[in-house]
N, C-alpha and C positions, 0 to 999 in steps of 0.2 A: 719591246725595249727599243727605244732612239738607236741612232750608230752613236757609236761611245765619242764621236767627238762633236756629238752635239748635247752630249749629257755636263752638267756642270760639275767643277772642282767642290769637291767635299772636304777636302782636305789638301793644305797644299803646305810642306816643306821648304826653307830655302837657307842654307848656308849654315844647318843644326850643327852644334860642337858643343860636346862635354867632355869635361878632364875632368879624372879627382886626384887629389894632391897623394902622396904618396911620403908620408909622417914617421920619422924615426928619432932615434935617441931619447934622452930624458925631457928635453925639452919640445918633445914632439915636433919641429922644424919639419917643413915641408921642402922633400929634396928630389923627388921628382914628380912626375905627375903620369896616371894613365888616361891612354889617349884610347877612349872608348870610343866618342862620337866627333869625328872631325870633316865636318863640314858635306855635308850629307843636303841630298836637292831629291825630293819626288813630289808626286802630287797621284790622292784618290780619288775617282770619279763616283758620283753618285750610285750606287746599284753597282759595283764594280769591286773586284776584289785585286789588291797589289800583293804577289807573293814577294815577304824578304827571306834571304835563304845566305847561307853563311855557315861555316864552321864555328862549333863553339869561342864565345871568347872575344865573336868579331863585334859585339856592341847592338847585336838585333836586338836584344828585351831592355837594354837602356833606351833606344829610342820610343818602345813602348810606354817607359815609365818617363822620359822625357813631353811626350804625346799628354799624359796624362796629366803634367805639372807635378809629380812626384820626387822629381827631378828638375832641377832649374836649369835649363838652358846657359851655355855661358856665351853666347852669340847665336844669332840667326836667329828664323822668325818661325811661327807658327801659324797657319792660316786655318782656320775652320769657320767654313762657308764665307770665307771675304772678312772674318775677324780675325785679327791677331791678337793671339790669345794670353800676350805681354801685357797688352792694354786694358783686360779688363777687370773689371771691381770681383769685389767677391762674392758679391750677388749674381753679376754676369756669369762667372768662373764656373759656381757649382749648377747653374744649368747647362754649360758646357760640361760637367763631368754627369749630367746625366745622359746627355748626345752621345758622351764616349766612354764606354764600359769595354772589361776584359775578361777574356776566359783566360786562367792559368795553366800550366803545365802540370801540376798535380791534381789532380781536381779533391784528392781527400785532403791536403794540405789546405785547402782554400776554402773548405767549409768547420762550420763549428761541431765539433763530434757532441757537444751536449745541447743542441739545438733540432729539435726536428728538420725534416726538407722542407713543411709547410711551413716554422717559422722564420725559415732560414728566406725565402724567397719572400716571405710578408713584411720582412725587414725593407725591401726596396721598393714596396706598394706604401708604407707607411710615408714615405717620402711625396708619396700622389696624392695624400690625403682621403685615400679611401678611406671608409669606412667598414669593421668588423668583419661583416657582411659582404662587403663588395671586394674584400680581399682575398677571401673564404673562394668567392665565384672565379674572380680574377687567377689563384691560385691553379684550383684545378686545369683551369684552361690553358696558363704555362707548360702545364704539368702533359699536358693531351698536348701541348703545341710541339714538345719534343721528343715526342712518343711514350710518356711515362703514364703508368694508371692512376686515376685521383685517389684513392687509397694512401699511395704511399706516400702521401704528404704527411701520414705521423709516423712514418719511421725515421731512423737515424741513420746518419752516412756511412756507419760499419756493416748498418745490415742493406748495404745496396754491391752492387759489381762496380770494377772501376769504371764500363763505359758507361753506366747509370749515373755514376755522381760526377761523370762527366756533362753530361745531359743535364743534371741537375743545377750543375753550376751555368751551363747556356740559359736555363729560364730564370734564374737570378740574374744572369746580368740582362736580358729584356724585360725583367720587372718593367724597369724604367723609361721603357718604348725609348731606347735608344735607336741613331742613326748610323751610326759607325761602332763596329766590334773590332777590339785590339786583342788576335786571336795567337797568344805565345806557345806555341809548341804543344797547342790543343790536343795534338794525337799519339805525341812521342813515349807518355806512359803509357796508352792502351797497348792491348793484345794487338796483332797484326790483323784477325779477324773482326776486330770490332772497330781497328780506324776507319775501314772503307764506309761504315754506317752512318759513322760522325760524318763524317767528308760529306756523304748523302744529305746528311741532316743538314749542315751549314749550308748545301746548294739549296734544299728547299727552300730552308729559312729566305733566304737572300732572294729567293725566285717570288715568295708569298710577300714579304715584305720590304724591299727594296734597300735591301741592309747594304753599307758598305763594310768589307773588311780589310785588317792588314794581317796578312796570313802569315807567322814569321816561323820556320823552319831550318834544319840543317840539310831536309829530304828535299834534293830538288827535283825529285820522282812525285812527290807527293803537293809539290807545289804547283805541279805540270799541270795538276789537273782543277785544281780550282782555283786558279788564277786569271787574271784578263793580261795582267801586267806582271814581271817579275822583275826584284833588283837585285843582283848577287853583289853581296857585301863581303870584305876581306878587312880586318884590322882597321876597323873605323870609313874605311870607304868603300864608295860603290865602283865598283866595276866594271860589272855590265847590267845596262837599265833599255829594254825592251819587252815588246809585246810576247806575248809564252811562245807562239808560233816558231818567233823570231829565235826564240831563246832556243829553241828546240831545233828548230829545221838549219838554222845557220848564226850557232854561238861563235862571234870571234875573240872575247878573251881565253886565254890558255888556262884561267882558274875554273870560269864557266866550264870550258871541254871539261876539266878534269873531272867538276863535279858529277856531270853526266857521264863519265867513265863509271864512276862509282855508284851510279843507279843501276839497279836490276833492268836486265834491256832482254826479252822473248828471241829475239835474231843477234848474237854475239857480235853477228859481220859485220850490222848495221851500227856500233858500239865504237863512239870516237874514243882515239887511240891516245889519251895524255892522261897520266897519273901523276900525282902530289907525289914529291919526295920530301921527307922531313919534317919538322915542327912548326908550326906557327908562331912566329917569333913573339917578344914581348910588345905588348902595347903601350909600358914604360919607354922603351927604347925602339922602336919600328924602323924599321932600314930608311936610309937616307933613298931620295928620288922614288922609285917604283915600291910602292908594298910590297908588291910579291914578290919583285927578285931575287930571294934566295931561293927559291923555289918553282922557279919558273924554267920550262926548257928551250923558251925561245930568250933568253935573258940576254943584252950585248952591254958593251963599257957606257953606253949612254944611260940604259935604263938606270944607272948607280948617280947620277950628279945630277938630275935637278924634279921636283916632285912635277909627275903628267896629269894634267889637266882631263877632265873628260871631255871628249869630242862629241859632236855631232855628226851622227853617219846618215842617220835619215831621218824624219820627222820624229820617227818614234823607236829612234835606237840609238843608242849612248855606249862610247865604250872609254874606258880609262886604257889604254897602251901605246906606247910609241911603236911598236910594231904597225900598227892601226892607223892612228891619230895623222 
């Protein structure tokens, strides 16, 4: 593999923001709006995985379905591979939705329970125009690519384990020899025992075929490890956007620490010392200037009056606070 900054952008965000209106009374008048995604900047490198990592709420799985046009954008741009993906026809569009596929957070919610796994996964070979035959072949070989037996392409998704029809649902979305996986909380229904497997599978995968992914997560233990890049998101913005290294050996926003307080740490001493107090406020109404200051313990009169910019602290490390900045 190149050094990663000679590998090209796969995916490039710049200025993303989504609000949905927020409708009452009889007349359904929109009276306020939440602010899920407000102006949001990263970029995927080819072969390269960005972990997003965030407490629930903060807007990670809308920028997935934003990613995907599932959601329309209300500003900012979409770059996949140097296209912007505003610009193009709808012919252009769905061979970009074959580029960019998603593995869900349920995996039995996301498959059809009166569909086999071998037609479940022929549904997106049918789109390559294979034929009967070369689907049947194609099938098994999905099937063996994420360690499943060709057998059980005619069973049903009741009679598998959750981390089965989690597998099952990664070789449906590489039907389509996709380049980039939009991977939302891939592991959060497994057993604890069986996410470290997945995690495995995903590095394979990525090591054999040169996938990129957007890993998105509330574990930023589990981010740590198959990430190149990580961005820790808070109520619609990013925080802190560095290399994992970075993220790990020297986090300076106070949200980051906290999150890494709250991963499971082998040495307790070695365990940066900040905790979250409190609720994460509404995304209706988000605190004026700093996100996080109601909850922050380094928080002073400034962080209250005017919204912080993200800085640049070194080529490849971004922090949002005025403590910092």
């Amino acid at each position: 593999m190149p050094d990663s900054a000679d590998l090209p952008v796969k995916l490039k965000v710049s200025g993303l923001t989504k609000y949905f209106p927020v409708k009452q009374g009889l007349l359904q008048r929109t009276t306020a709006h939440i602010k899920a995604v407000d102006g949001i900047d990263f970029s995927i490198k080819a072969g390269q995985t960005l972990g997003l990592v965030g407490e629930s709420g903060c807007g990670k799985s809308t920028i997935a379905r934003l990613l995907l046009r599932l959601y329309i954008p209300d500003s900012g741009v979409i770059e996949f591979e140097g296209k912007d993906m505003a610009d193009l026809s709808k012919n252009e569009m769905k061979e970009i939705r074959r580029e960019i596929q998603i593995v869900f957070q349920d995996p039995y919610g996301s498959l059809n329970p009166r569909m086999t796994i071998g037609e479940t996964i022929e549904e997106g070979l049918r789109i390559l125009g294979l034929t009967a035959v070369e689907r049947k072949i194609k099938t098994v070989q999905l099937l063996d690519l994420v360690g499943l037996s060709p057998y059980m392409a005619g069973r049903y998704p009741h009679q598998f384990s959750g981390g089965q029809r989690q597998r099952v649902g990664i070789a449906r979305a590489l039907s389509v020899n996709p380049s980039l996986l939009l991977l939302d909380e891939p592991i959060s229904a497994l057993d604890v025992s069986i996410q470290a497997q997945i995690i495995n599978l995903f590095s394979d995968l990525q090591n054999q075929m040169g996938l990129s992914y957007l890993f998105i997560s509330h574990d930023l233990n589990v981010v740590g490890h198959v990430s190149h890049m990580v961005a820790v998101m808070y109520l619609g913005k990013i925080m802190e956007y560095a290399k994992t290294e970075t993220i790990f050996d020297n986090p300076m926003h106070p949200y980051t620490k906290a999150l890494l307080s709250a991963s499971p740490e082998p040495d307790p001493k070695h365990k940066a010392k900040c905790y979250l107090k409190g609720d994460v406020p509404s995304p209706i109404n988000p605190p004026s200037g700093c996100r996080f200051q109601l909850r922050c313990p380094l928080v002073e009169p400034d962080c209250c009056k005017e919204e912080i910019p993200i800085a640049q602290i070194s080529s490849d490390h971004m922090v949002r606070c005025r403590k910092i900045s």
